[in-house]
N, C-alpha and C positions, 0 to 999 in steps of 0.2 A: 504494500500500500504506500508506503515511504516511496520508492520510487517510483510509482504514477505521478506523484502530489510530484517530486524533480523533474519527471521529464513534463508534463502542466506546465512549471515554472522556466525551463529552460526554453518552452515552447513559448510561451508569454512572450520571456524575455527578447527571443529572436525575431517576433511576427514585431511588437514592439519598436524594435532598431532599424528592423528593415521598412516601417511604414516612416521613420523618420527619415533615414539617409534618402530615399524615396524624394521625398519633400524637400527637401535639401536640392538632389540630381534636379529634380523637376522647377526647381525654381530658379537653378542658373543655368538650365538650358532655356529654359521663355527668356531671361534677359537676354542672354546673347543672342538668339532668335529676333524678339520683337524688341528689346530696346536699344539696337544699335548704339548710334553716339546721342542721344536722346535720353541715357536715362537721369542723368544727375543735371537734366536741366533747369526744373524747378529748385533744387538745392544751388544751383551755383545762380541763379538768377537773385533768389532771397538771398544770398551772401553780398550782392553787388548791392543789391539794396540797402544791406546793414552795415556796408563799410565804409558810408560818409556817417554815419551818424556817432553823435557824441557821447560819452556817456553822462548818464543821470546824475548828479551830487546828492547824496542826501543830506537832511539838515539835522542838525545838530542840538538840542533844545536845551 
């Protein structure tokens, strides 16, 4: 019975790992796929826009 409940758990553990590497593979083959030189363009656009600005002081009471 002991090792049903291990090989259960080693079966877990492995369906487990492989749904995540999975997800991992599946997610930097779509970028490189669909988001060519496009994907950090919202990031690097908000960056352009936050590097004139000043920072805040706060006040002191």
């Amino acid at each position: 019975m002991v090792q049903f409940f291990r090989d259960l758990l080693l079966l877990a553990i492995f369906i487990i790992g492989l749904t995540a590497f999975m997800g991992i593979l599946s997610h930097w083959f779509s970028l490189k796929v669909f988001g060519g030189k496009s994907v950090f363009k919202f990031v690097e656009r908000s960056k352009s826009f936050q590097s004139n600005w000043k920072n805040v002081q706060r006040r002191h009471q």
